[in-house]
LOTOR-419800 format. One record per residue: x, y, z of N, C-alpha, C, O in turn; residue number from 1; chain. Coordinates in steps of 0.02 Angstrom, whole numbers, plus 50000, padded with zeros to 5 digits. Atoms other than C-alpha are relative to their C-alpha. Layout:
BEGIN
- X|Y|Z|X|Y|Z|X|Y|Z|X|Y|Z|NUM|A
...
//
This chain:
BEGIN
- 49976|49967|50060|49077|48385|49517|50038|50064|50019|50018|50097|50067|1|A
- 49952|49948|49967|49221|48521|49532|49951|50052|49964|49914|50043|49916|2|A
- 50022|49942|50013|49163|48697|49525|50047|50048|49996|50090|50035|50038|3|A
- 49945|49971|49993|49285|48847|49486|49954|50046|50060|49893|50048|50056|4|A
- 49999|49956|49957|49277|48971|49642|50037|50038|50020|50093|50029|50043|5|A
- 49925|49936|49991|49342|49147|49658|50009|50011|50064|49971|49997|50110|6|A
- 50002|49997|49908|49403|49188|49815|50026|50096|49987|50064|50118|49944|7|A
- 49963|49941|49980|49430|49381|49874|50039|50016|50071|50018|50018|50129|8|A
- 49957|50019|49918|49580|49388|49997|50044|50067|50021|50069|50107|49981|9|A
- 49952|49929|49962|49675|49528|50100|50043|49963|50038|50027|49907|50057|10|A
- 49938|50010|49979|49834|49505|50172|50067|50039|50013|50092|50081|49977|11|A
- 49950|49949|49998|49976|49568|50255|50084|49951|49984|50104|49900|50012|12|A
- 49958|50050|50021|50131|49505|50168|50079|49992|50040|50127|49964|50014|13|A
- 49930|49961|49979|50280|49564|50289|50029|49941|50023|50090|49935|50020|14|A
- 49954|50073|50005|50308|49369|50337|50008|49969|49935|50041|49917|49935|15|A
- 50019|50057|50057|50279|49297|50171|50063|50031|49962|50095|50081|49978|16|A
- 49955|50014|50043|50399|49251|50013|49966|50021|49960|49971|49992|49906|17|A
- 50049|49997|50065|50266|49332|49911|49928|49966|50000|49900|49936|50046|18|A
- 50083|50051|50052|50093|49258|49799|50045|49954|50013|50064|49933|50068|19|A
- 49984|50078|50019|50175|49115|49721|50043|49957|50048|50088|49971|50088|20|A
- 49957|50055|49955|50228|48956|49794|50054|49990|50006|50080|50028|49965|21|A
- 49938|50009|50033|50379|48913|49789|50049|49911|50052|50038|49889|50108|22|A
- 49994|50065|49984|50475|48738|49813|50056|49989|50065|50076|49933|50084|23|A
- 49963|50000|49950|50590|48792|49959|49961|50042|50081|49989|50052|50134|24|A
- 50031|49994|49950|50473|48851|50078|49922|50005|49997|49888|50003|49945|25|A
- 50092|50006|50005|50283|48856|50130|49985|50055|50026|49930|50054|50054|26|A
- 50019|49922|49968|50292|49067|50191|49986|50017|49935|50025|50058|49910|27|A
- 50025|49953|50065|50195|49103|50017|49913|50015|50006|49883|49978|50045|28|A
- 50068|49997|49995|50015|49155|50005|49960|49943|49972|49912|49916|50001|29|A
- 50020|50039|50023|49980|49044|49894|49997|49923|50014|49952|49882|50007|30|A
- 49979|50062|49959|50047|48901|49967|49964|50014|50072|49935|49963|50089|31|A
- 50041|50017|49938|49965|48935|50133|49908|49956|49983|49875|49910|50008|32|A
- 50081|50010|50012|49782|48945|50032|49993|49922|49949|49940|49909|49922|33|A
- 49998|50061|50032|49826|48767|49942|50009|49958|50055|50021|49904|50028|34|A
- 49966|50045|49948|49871|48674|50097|49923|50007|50027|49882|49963|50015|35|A
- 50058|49998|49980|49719|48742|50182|49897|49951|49942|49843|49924|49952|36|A
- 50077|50017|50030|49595|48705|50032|50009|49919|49988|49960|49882|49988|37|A
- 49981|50072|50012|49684|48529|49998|49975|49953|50061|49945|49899|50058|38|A
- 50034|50004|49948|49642|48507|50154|49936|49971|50011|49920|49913|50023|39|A
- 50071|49988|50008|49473|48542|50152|49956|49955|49944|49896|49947|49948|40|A
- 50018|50030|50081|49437|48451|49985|50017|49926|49994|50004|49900|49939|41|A
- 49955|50067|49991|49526|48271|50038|50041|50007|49935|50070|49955|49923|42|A
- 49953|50042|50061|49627|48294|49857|50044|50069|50020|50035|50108|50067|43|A
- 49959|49946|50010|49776|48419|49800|49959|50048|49954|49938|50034|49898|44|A
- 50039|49937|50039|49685|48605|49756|50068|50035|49963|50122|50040|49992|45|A
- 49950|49945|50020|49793|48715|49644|49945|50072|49979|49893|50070|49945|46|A
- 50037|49922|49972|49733|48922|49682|50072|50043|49938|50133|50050|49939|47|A
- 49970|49938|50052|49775|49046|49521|49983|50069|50037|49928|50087|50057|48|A
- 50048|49938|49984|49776|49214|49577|50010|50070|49950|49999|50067|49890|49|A
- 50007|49942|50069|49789|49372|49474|50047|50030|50000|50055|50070|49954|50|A
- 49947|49963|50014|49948|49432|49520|50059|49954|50057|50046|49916|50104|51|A
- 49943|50019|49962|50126|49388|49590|50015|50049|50045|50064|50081|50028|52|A
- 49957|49927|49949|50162|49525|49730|50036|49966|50029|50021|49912|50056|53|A
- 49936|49995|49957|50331|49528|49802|50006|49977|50066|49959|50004|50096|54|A
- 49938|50014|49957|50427|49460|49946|49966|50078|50033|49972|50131|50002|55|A
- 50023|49957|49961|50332|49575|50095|49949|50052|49965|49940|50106|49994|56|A
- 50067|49952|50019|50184|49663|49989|49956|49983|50007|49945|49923|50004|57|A
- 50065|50013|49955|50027|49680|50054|49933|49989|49952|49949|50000|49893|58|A
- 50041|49998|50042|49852|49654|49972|49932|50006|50045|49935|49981|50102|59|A
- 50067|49972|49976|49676|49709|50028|49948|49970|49949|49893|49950|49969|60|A
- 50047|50059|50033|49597|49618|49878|50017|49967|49933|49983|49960|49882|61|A
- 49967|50069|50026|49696|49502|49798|49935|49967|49960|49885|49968|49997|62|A
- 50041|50042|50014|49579|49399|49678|50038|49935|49981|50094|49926|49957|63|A
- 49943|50067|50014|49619|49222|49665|49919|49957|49943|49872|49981|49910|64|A
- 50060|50048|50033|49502|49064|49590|50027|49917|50000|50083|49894|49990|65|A
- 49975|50074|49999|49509|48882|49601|49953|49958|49979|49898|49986|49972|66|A
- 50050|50059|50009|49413|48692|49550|49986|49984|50054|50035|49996|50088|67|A
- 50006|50035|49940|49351|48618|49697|49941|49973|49989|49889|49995|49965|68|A
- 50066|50042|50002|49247|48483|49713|49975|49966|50078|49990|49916|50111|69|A
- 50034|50005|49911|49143|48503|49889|49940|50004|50001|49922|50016|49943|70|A
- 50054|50003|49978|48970|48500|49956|49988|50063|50016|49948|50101|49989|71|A
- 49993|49918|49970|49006|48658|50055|49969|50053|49964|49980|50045|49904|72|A
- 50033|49956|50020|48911|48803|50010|50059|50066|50005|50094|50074|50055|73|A
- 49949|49940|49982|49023|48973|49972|50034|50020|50076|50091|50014|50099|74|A
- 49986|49973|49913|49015|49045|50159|50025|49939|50038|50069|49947|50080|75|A
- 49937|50041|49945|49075|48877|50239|50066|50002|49962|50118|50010|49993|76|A
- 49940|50001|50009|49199|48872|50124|50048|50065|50013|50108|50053|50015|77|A
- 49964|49942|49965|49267|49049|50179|50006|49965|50074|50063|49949|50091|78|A
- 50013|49999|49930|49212|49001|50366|50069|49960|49994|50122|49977|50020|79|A
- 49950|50070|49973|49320|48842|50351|50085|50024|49984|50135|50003|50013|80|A
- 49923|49958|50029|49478|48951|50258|50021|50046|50064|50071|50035|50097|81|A
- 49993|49961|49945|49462|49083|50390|50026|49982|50075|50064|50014|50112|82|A
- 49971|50058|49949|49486|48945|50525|50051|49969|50013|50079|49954|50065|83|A
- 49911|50025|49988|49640|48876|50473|50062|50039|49957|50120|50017|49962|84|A
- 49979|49970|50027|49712|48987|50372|50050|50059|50048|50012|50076|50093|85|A
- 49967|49959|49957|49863|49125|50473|49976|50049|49999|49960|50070|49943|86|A
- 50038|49948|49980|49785|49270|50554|49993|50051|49945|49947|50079|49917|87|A
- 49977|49951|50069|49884|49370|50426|49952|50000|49939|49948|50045|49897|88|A
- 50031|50000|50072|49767|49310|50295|49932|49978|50008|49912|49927|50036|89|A
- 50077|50006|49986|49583|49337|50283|49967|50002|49921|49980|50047|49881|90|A
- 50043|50005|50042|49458|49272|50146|49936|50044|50009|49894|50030|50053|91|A
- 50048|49978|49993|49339|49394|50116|49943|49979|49966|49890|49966|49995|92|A
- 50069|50045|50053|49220|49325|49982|50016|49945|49972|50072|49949|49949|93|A
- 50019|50047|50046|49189|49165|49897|49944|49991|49972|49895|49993|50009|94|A
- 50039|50002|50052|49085|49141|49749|50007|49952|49989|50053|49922|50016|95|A
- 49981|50012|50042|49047|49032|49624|49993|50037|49929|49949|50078|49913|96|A
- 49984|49973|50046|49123|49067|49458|49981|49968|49944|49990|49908|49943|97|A
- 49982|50059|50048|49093|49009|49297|50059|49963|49957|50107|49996|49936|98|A
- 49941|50047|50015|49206|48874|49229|50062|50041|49961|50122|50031|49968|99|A
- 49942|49959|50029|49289|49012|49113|50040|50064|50016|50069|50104|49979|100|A
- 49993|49935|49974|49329|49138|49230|50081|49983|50028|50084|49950|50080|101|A
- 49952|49978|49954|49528|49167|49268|50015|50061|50044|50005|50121|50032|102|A
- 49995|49938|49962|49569|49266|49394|50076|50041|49958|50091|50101|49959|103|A
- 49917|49961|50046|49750|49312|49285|49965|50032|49946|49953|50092|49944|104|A
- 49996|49983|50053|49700|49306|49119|49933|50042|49967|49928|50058|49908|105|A
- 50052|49983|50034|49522|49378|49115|50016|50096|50048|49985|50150|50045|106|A
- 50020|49913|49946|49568|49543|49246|50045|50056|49929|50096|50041|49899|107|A
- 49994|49945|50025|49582|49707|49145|50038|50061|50029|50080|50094|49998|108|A
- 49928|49936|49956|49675|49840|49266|50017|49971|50070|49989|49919|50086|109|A
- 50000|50003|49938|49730|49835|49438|50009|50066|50020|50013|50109|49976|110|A
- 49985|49958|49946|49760|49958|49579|50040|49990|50054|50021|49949|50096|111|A
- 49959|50006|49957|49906|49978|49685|50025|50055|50051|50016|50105|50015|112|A
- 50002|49970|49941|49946|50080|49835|50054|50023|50022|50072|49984|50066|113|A
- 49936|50018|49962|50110|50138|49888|50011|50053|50055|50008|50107|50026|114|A
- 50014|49953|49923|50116|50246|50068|50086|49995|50030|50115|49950|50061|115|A
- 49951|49951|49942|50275|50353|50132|50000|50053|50061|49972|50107|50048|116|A
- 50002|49985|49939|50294|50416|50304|50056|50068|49994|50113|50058|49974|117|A
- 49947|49961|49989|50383|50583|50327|50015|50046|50057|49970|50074|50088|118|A
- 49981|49955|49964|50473|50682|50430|50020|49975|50075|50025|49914|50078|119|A
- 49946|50012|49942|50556|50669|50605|49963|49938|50064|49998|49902|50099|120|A
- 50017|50049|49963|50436|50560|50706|49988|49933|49983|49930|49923|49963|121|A
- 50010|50068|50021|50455|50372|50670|49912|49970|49995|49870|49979|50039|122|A
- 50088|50050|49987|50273|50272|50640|50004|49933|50025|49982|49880|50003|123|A
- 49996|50061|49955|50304|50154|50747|49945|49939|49997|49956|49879|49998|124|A
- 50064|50070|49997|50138|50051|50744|49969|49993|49918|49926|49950|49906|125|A
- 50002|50038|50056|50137|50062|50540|50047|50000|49974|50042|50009|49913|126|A
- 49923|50021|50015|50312|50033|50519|49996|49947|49949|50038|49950|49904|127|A
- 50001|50059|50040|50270|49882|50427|49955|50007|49932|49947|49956|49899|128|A
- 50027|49980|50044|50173|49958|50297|50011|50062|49969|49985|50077|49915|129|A
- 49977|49916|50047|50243|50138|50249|50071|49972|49996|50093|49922|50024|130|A
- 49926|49993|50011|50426|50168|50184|49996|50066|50048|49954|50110|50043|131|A
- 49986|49929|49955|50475|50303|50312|50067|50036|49975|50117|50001|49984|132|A
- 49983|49922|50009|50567|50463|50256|50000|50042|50062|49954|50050|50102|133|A
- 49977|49943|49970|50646|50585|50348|49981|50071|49976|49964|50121|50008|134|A
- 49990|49910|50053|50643|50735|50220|49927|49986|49954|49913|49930|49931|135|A
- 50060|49975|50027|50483|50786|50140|50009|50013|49902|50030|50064|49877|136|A
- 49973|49992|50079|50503|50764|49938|49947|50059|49992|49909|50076|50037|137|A
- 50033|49952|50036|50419|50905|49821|49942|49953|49960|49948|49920|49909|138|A
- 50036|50039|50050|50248|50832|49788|49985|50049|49951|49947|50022|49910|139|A
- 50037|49956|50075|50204|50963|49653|50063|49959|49927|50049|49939|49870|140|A
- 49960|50011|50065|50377|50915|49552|49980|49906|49985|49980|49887|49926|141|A
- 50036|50071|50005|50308|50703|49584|49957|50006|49937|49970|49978|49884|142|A
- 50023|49996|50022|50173|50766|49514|49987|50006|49902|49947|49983|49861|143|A
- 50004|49987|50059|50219|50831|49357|50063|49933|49963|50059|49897|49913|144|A
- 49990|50074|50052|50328|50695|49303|49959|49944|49992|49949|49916|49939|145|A
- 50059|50045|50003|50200|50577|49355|49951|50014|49933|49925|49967|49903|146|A
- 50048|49999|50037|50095|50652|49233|50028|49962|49919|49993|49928|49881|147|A
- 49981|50020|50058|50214|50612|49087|50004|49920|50000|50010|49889|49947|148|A
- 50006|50089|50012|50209|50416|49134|49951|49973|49988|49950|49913|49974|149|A
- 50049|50025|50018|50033|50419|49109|49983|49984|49901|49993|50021|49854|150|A
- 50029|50013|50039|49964|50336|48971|50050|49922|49945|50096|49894|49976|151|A
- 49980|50083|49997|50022|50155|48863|50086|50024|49958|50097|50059|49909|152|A
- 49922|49976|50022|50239|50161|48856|50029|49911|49993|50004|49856|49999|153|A
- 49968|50066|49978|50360|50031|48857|50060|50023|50056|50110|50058|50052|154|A
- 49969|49968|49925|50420|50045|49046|50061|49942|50007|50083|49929|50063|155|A
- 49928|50033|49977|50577|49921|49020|50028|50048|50044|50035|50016|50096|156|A
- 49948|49975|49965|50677|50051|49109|49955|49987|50078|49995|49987|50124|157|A
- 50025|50012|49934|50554|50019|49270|49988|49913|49991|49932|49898|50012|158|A
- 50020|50074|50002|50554|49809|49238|50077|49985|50055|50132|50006|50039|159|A
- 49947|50043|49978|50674|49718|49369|50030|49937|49960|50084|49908|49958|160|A
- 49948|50077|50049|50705|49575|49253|50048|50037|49948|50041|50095|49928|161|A
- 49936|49967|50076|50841|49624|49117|49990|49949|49964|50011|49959|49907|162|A
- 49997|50057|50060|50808|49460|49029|49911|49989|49973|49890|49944|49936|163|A
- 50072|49992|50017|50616|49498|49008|49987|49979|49912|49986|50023|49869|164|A
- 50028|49996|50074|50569|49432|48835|49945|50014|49976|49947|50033|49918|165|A
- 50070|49973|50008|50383|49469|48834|49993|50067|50000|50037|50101|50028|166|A
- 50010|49929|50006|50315|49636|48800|49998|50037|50046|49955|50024|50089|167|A
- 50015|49981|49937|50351|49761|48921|49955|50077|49984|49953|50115|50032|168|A
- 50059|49969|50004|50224|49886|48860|49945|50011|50048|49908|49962|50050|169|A
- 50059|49978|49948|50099|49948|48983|49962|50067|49980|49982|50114|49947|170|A
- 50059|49944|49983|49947|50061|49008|50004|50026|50071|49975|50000|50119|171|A
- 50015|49951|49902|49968|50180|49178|49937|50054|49970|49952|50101|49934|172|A
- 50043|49954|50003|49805|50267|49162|49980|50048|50053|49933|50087|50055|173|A
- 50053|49951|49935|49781|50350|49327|50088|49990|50053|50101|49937|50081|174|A
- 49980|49983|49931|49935|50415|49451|49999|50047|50042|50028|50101|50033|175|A
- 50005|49946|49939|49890|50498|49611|50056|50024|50044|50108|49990|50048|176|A
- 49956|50005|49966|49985|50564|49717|49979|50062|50064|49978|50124|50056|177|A
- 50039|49949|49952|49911|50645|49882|50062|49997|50069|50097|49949|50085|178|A
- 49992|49999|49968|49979|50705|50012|49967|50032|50073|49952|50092|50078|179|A
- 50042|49982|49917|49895|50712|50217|50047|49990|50045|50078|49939|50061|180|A
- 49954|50001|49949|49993|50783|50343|50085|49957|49989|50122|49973|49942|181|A
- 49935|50028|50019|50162|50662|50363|49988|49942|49954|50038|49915|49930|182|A
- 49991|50048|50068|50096|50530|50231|49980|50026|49948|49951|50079|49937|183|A
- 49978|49953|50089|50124|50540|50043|49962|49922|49988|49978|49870|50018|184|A
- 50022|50054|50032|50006|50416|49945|50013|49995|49917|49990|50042|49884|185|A
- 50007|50003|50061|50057|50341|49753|49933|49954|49970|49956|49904|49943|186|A
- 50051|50049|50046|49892|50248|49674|50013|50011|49932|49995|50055|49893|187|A
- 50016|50012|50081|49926|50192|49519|49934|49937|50001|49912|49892|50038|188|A
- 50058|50060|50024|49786|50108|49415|50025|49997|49926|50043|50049|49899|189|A
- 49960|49995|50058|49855|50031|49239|49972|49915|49966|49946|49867|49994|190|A
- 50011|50083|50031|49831|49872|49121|50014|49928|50035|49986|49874|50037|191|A
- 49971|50063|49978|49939|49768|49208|50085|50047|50017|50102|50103|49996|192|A
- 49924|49965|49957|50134|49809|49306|50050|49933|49993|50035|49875|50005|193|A
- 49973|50052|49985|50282|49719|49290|50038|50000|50056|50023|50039|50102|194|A
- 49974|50030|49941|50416|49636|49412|50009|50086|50032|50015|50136|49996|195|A
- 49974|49943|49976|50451|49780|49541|49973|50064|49972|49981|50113|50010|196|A
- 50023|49944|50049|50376|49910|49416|49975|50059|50053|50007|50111|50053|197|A
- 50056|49936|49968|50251|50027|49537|50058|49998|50069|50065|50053|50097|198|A
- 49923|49949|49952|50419|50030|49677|50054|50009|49938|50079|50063|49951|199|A
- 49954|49955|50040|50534|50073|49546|49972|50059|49971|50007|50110|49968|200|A
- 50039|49937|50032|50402|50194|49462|50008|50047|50090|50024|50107|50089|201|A
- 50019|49954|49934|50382|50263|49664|50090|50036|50023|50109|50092|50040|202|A
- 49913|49965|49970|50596|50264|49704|50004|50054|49939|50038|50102|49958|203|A
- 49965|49970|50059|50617|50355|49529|49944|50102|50019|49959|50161|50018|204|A
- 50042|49933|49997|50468|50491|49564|50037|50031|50069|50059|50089|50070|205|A
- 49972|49954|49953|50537|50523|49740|50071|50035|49995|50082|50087|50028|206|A
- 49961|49965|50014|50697|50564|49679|49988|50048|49943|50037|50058|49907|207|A
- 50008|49945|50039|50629|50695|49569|49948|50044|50080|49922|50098|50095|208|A
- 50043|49952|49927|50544|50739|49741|50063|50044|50048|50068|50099|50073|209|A
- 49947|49970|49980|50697|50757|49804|50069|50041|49963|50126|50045|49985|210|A
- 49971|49963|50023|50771|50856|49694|50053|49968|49966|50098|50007|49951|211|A
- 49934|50033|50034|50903|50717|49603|49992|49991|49920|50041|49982|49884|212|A
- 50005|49973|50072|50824|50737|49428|49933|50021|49984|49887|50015|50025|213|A
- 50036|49943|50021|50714|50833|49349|49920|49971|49973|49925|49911|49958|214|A
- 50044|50047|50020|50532|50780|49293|50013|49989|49942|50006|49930|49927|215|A
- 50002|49986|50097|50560|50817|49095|50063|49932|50005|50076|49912|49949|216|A
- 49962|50064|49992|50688|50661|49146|49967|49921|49992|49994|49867|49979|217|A
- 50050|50062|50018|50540|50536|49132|49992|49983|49922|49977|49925|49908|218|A
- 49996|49994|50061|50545|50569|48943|50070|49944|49969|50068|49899|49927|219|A
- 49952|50042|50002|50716|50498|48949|50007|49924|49973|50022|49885|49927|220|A
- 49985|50077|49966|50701|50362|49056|49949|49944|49949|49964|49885|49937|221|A
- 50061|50032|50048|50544|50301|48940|50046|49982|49952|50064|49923|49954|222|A
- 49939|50008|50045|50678|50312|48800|50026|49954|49997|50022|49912|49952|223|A
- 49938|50040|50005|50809|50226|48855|49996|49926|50001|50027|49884|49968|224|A
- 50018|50071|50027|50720|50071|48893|50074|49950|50052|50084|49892|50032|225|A
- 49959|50024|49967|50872|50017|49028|49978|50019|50070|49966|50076|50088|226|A
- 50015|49986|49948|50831|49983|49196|50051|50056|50064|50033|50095|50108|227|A
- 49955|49985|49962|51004|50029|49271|50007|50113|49989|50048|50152|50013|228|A
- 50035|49922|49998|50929|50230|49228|49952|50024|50059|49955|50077|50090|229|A
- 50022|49943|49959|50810|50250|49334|50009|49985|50055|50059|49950|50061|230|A
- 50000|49993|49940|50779|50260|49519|50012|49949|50021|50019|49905|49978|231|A
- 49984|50046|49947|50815|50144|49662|49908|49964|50016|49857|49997|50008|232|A
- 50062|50016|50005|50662|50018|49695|49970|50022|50088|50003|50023|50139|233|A
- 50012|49982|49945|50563|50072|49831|49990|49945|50050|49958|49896|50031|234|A
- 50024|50057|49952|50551|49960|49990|49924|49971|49984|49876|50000|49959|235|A
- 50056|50028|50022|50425|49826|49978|49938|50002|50058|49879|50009|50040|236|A
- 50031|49975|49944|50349|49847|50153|49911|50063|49994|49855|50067|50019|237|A
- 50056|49945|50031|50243|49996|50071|49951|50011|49944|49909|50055|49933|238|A
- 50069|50020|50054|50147|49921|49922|49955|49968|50032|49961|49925|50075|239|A
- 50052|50058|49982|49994|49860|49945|49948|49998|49952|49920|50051|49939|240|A
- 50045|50006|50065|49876|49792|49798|49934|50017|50025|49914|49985|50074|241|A
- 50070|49981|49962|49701|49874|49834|49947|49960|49949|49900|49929|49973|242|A
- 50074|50039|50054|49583|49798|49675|50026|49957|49948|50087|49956|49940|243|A
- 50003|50031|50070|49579|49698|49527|49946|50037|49967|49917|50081|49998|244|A
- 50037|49990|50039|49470|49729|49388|49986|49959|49939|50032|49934|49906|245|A
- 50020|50047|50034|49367|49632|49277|49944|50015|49945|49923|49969|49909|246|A
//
């Protein structure tokens, strides 16, 4: 009898085409963890997971969920994922779930991550995970525009799609923004993000870091509701999804 099972997965996405599958190649996350569990299962598994991240973004805990109908007890079925699955991608937990549990449609916020590198010495060995910077933005002025994006807007002007017909309304309840030594950290935590949203929210704040508009400019950009306003999207290299929530 199939059972649904959540899986919690980390990953580094800097080879991949993204989460979702897609019908011109097999460098997707998703598509690796369907091949593997199909595998595993003698039939075809299809793996929902809770979010689409981008073409090179990273995840630390990705929640996914699937039917599978196996013998296997949770831990082999990690053991046996972990085994054939690319180094890049490690199952940390499996459960079982009950039958009504999506990992999309039942999660409540997420948490996302985005890490810049600054100043004159390259990071050579996390190159593949920060956006590197030369020049040192103004985190105090970040700050204070950041503060005006908090709370539920309609962030069309941060959506990459232009043909978006669904609501682009969001909740940003929480952005950080720390800085240690030469890295600069953004955590947002929010309802839900759309396409590109948390690097366009990150290119648009650093250019108020860098002095190209002003924070009281977030007021605007909320306004206008056109993407071709605000900032440049930030490289994808430097997101990385840290939680779900449920």
């Amino acid at each position: 009898m199939k059972q649904n099972y959540k899986f919690r997965i980390s990953y580094d996405g800097t080879r991949y085409q993204g989460w979702e599958h897609q019908p011109t190649t097999d460098m997707t996350i998703q598509g690796k963890m369907e091949n593997v569990l199909s595998r595993m299962a003698g039939e075809e598994i299809e793996v929902t997971g809770a979010g689409r991240t981008d073409a090179g973004v990273h995840a630390r805990g990705m929640i996914a969920n699937a039917f599978i109908d196996t013998d296997l007890q949770p831990e082999e079925i990690m053991d046996y994922m972990n085994r054939y699955l690319p180094d890049d991608i490690c199952i940390q937990d499996v459960r079982v779930a009950s039958d009504r549990f999506h990992s999309r449609y039942n999660a409540v916020g997420k948490t996302y991550r985005y890490t810049c590198c600054t100043g004159r010495i390259k990071p050579v060995f996390d190159r593949k995970y920060v956006y590197y910077i030369e020049e040192t933005p103004d985190v105090d002025k970040m700050k204070e525009a950041a503060a005006i994006l908090i709370g539920e807007h309609d962030f069309r002007s941060f959506c990459a799609n232009p043909r978006m017909k669904k609501s682009t309304v969001r909740r940003v309840d929480r952005i950080d923004i720390v800085r240690k030594g030469a890295y600069i950290t953004f955590t947002y935590h929010g309802t839900g993000f759309l396409q590109y949203m948390v690097r366009i929210l990150t290119g648009t704040l650093l250019e108020v870091g860098f002095g190209k508009r002003t924070p009281e400019s977030m007021r605007e950009l909320l306004e206008a509701k056109d993407r071709r306003e605000a900032g440049a999207t930030a490289p994808a290299c430097g997101l990385t999804m840290l939680e779900v929530d449920y």
